[in-house]
C-alpha positions as CSV (number, residue, x, y, z in Angstrom):
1,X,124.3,110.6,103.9
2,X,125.1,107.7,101.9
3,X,125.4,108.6,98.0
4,X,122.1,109.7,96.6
5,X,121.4,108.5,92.7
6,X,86.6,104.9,106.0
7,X,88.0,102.3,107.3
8,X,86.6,100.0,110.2
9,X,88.1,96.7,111.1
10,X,85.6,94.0,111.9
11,X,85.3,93.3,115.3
12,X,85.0,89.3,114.8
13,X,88.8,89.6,113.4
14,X,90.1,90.2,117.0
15,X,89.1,87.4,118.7
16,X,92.2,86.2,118.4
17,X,95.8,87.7,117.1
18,X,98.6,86.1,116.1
19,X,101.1,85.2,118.9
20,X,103.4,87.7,117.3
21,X,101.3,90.7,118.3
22,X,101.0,89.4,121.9
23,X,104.9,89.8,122.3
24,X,106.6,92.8,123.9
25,X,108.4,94.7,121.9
26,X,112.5,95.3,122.7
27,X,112.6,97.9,119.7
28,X,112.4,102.0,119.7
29,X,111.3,104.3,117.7
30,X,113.5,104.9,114.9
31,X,115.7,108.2,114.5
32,X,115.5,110.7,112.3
33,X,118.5,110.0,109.4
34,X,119.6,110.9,105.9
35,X,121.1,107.7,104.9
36,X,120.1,107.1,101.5
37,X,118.0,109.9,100.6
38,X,117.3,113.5,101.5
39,X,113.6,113.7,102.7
40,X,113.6,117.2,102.2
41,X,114.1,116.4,98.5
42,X,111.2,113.9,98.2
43,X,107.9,114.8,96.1
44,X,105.2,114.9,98.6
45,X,102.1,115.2,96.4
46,X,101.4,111.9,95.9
47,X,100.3,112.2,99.9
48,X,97.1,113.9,99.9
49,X,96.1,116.5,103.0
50,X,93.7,115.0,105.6
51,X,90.5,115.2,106.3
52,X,89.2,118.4,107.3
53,X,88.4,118.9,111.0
54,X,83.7,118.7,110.7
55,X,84.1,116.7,107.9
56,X,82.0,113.9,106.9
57,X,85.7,111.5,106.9
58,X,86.9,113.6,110.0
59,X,83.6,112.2,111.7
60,X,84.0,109.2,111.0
61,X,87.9,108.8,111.7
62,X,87.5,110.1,115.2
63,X,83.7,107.6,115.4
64,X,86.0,104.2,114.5
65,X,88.6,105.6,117.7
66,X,86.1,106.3,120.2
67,X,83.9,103.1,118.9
68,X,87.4,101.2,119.1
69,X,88.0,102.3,122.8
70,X,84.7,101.5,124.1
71,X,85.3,97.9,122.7
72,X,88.7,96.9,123.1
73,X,89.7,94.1,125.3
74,X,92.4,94.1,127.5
75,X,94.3,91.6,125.3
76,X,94.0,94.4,122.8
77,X,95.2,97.0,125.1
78,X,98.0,94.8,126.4
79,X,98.8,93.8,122.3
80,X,98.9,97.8,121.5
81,X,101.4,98.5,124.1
82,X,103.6,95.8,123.3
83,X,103.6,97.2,119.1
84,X,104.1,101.0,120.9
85,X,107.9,100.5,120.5
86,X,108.3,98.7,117.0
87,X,110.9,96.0,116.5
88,X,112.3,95.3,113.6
89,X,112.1,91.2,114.1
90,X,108.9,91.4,115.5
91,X,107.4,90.0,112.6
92,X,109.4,87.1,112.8
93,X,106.7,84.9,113.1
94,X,105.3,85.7,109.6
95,X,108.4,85.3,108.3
96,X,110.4,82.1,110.0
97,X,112.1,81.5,112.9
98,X,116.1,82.1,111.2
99,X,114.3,85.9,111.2
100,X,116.2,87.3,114.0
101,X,119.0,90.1,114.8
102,X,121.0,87.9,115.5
103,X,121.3,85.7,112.2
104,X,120.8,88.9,110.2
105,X,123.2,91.7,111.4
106,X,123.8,93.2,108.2
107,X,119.7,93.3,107.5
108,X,118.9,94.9,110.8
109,X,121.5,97.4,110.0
110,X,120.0,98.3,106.3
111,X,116.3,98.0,107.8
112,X,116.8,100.5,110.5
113,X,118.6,102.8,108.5
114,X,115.6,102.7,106.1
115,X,113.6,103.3,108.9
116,X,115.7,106.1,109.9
117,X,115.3,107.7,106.6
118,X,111.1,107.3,106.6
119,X,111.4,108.7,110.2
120,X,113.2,112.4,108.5
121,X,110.5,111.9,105.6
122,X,107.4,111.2,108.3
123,X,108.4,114.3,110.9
124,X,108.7,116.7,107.6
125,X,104.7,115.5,106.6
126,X,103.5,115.6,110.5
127,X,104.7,119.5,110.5
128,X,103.2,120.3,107.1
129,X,100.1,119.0,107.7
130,X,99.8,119.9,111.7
131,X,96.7,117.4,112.6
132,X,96.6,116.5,115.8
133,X,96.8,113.6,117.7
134,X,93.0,112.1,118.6
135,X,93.2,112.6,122.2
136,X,95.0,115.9,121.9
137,X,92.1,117.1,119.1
138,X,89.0,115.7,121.5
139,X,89.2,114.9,125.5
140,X,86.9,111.9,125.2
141,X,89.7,110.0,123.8
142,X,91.3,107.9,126.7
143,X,94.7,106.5,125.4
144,X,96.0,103.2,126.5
145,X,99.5,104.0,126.3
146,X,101.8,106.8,127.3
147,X,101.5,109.9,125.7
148,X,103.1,113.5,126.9
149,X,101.2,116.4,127.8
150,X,100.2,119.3,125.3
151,X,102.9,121.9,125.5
152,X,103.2,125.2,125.5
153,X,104.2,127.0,122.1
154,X,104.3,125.4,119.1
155,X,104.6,121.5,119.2
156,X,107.5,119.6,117.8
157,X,106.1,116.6,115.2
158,X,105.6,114.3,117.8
159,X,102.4,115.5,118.8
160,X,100.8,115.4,115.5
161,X,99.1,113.0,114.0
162,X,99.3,112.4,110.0
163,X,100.9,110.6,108.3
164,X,101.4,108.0,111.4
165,X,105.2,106.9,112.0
166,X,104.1,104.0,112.9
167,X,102.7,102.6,109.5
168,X,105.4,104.6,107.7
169,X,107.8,102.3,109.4
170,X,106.0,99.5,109.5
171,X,104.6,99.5,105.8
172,X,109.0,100.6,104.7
173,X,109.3,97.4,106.9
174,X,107.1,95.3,105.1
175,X,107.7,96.5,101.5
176,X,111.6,95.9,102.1
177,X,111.3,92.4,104.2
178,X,108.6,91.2,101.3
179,X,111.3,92.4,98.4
180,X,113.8,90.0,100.1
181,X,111.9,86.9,101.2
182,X,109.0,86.8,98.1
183,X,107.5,83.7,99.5
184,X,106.0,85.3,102.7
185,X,104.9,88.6,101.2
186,X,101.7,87.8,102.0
187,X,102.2,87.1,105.4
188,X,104.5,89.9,105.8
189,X,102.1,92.0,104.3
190,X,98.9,90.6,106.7
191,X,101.6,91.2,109.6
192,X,101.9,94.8,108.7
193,X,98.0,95.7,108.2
194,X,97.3,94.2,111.4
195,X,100.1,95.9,113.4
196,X,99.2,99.5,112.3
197,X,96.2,99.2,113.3
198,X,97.2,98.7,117.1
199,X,97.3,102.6,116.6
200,X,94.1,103.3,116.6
201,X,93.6,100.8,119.4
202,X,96.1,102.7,121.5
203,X,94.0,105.8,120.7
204,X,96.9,108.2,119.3
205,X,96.3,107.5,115.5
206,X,92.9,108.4,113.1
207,X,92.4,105.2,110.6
208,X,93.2,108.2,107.8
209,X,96.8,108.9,109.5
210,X,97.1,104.7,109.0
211,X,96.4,104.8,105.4
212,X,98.6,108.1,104.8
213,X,101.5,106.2,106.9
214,X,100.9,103.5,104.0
215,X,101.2,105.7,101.2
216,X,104.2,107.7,102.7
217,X,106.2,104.8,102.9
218,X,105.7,103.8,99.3
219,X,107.2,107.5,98.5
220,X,110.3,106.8,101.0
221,X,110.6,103.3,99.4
222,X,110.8,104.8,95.9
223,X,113.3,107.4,96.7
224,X,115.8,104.8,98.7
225,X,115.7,102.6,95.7
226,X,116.6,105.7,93.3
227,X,120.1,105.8,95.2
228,X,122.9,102.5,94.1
229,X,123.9,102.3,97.7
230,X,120.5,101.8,98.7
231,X,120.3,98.9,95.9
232,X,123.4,97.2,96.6
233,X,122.7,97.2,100.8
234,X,119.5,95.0,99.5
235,X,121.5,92.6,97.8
236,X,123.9,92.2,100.8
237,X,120.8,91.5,102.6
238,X,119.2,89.2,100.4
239,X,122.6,86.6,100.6
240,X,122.5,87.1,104.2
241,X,119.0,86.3,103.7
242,X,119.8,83.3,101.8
243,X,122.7,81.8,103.9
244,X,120.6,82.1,107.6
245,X,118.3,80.0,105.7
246,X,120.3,77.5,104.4
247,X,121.0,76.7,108.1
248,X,119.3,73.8,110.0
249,X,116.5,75.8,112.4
């Protein structure tokens, strides 16, 4: 490790998504590191437990997913596959077309480290909290992508459901990428709302695991940012940042 210092989305805004969305994915999940901070070592009580299973919030988280499922299109299905694996870039059309791995080697190395880091942070809040997955926790819920069968013994994190890993990384992603290019924070940040929620589309995330994902990744920002290495990787990226966009696109 480096040194260490209810919610429903209206159905009329999916009649069309952003080209971005529609595109498949060449990323991965990210693995588990300990590059700039030690999970283990992070306050966890700004993350609050979630909802009860028969409660009124409970109800309705596992309401929006089958409500979701009996609505979605199959652009929607085919735009939740394509986010399943997350890419780094793939938000390069809120951002500009010099946003690539290619121009940017040096950012896509800090990025997926980050996201290495909120991976450790996200697995140690899946196995603390233990909620599962909608469609392990109630057999009306049809997935539209892959998803392994229920084993035998105690489950590793994967199978739970909150905080999701997907908004952890996204929302790190989005926090970081809006810290270095300012002027499209708001598009970065419409990118990253609209990408978690292909979760729930896909059927393996409750709307609460979205929101918790959100608030866990403001808790792994915070503790990267504590450490100097993590600081000075930011300004490497920010004048790499600054010289692929100097260049004509």
């Amino acid at each position: 490790m480096k040194a260490l210092g209810t919610l429903a989305l209206p159905l009329l805004l999916l009649a069309a998504w952003p080209p971005a969305f529609a595109q498949a994915s060449r990323g991965r999940y990210p693995e588990a590191t300990r590059n700039y901070v030690d999970p283990a070592a992070l306050d966890l009580s700004a993350l609050p437990a979630p909802p009860l299973p028969g409660t009124l919030a409970a109800d309705a988280d596992l309401e929006t997913i089958l409500q979701l499922q009996a609505w979605r299109t199959e652009a929607e299905v085919a735009w939740a596959r394509a986010l399943d694996h997350l890419d780094i870039f793939g938000a390069g059309a809120a951002i500009g077309p010099w946003f690539t791995r290619a121009a940017l080697p040096r950012c896509a190395q800090v990025l997926e480290e980050a996201l290495g880091d909120g991976e450790s942070l996200n697995k140690i809040a899946k196995l603390k909290f233990k909620r599962l997955r909608p469609p392990y926790f109630d057999a009306r819920v049809k997935p539209c992508v892959k998803i392994l069968p229920f084993p035998v013994g105690e489950p590793p994190a994967g199978f739970y459901s909150y905080p999701s890993g997907h908004s952890t990384s996204i929302f790190i992603l989005a926090e970081l990428v809006s810290e270095l290019v300012p002027d499209r924070r708001e598009a970065m940040q419409d990118w990253a709302h609209k990408a978690a929620w292909s979760r729930m589309f896909a059927g393996v995330h409750f709307p609460s695991d979205d929101v918790g994902g959100m608030r866990l990744a403001a808790i792994a920002v915070k503790g990267m940012k504590a450490n100097p290495a993590f600081r000075e990787a930011l300004a490497a990226c920010a004048g790499e940042i600054r010289a692929a966009r100097s260049l004509p696109q």
